[in-house]
N, C-alpha and C positions, 0 to 999 in steps of 0.2 A: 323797772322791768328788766332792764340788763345790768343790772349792779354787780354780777359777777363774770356776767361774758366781757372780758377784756381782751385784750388784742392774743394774750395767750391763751387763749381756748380756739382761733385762728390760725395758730404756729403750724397747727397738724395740716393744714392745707399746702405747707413745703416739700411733707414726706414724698416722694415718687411711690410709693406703695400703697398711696391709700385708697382704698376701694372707690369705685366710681359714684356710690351711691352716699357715701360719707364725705365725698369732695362736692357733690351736688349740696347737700344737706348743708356743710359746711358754707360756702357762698349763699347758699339762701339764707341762711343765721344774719352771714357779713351783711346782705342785703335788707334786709329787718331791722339789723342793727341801726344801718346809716339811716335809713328811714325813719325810725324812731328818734331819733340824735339830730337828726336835718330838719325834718316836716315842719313846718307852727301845727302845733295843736288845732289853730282851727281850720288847719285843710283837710282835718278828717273829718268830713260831716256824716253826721250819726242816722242808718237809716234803721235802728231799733227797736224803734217805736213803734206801735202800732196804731194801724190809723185808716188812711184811704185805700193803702195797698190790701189791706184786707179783705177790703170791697170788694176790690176788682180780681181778687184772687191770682193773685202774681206770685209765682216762685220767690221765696224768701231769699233766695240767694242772688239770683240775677234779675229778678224783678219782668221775667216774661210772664206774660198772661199768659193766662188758663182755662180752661172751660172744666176743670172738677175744682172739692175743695183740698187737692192735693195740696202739700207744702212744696215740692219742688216738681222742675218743669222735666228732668232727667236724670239717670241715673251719677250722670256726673256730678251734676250740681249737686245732689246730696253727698257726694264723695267730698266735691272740693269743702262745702262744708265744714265736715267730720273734720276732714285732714284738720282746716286750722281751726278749729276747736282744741284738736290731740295738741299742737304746736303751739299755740295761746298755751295752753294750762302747763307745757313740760318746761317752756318758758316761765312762767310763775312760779312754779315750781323748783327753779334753781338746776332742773335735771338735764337740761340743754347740752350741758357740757360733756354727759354721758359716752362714750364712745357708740354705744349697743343701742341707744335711743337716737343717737344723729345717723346713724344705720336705718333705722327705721324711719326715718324724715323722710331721706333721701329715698327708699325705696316708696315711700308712700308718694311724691313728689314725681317719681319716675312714673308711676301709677298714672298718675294725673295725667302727667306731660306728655303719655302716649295715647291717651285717651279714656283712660279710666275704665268705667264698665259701660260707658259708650263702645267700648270695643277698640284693639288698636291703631292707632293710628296708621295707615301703610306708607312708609317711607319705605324709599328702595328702590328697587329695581322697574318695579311697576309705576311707580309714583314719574308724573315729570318733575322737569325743574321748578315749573309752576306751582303747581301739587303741593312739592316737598317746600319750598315756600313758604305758601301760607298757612302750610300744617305747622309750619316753624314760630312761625308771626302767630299763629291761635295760640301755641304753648305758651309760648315766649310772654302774652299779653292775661292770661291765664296765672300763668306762676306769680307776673308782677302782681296784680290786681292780689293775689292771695300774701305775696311780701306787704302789701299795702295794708290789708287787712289786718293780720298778723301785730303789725309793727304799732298800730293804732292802741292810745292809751288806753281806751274804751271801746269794748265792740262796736263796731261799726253798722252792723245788720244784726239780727235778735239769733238770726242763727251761726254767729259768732261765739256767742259767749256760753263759753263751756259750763259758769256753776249756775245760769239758770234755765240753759236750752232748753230741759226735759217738761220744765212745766211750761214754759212758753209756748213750747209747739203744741203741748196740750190747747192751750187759751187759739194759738192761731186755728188748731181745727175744731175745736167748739163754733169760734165765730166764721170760720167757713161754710161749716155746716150750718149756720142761722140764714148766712147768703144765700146758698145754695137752695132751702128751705124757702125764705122767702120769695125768690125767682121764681120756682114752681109754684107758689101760693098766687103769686101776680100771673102766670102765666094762665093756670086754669082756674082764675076770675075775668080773665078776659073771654 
């Protein structure tokens, strides 16, 4: 997976000029990196598969129930998603090292870390120190959780993996729809 991110694709995080968003980019890379290099293999357990969460119609991504047969519980969670699918495949893809693509990591990362299309996060002025906190500690446990992902040799949730997402979330809302289906069928035979 990292066969050619070596310590020198890393160097440009020395530069004092490099954009904030390519320095972000850059440490979440480093942070994948070690994770992939450190983890055992099987402390990534695979929740891929499809199975009982189907049932229960849980966000594919964080695994919140649901009451439709949506795939995710919020706007976010399909961003965060998205993101590490783009990040999984540029990774595979050898293009990590891109300057104009670890640009756009980091801005898609920023994205995230402020709230995504959850809406921004309000740090500042208005925010307390408590506020600003655990808005920190949310990002903070958000980014990891998507280095975790990322860094894993095999997708870890179905909506990970970038070459077969598109038909799988098909298969998830077919069989959402069967739940969903069925619930109202037991519903008005009672």
């Amino acid at each position: 997976m990292f066969a050619r991110v070596d310590q020198d694709a890393l160097k440009d995080l020395e530069d004092p000029d490099l954009s904030d968003e390519r320095r972000l980019a850059l440490m979440f890379i480093a942070a994948v990196r070690h994770l992939y290099r450190s983890v055992a293999p099987a402390a990534f357990v695979s929740r891929a598969a499809p199975g009982d969460r189907d049932a229960a119609l849980a966000c594919v991504n964080c695994d919140t129930d649901l009451r439709s047969p949506a795939l995710y519980c919020s706007d976010r969670c399909r961003d965060v998603a998205k993101h590490i699918r783009y990040i999984r495949k540029i990774i595979h893809d050898e293009r990590i090292t891109v300057p104009d693509l670890q640009e756009a990591i980091g801005i898609r990362l920023l994205y995230i870390g402020s709230g995504g299309a959850g809406g921004p996060v309000p740090i500042g002025a208005s925010a307390t120190d408590a506020d600003a906190a655990r808005m920190h500690a949310e990002r903070d446990r958000i980014l990891g959780d998507m280095a975790f992902r990322v860094a894993a040799p095999t997708p870890l949730r179905a909506c990970d993996d970038w070459r077969n997402w598109e038909t799988r979330q098909r298969e998830f809302k077919l069989a959402r729809r069967g739940v969903i289906e069925a619930r109202i069928g037991s519903v008005a035979a009672e």
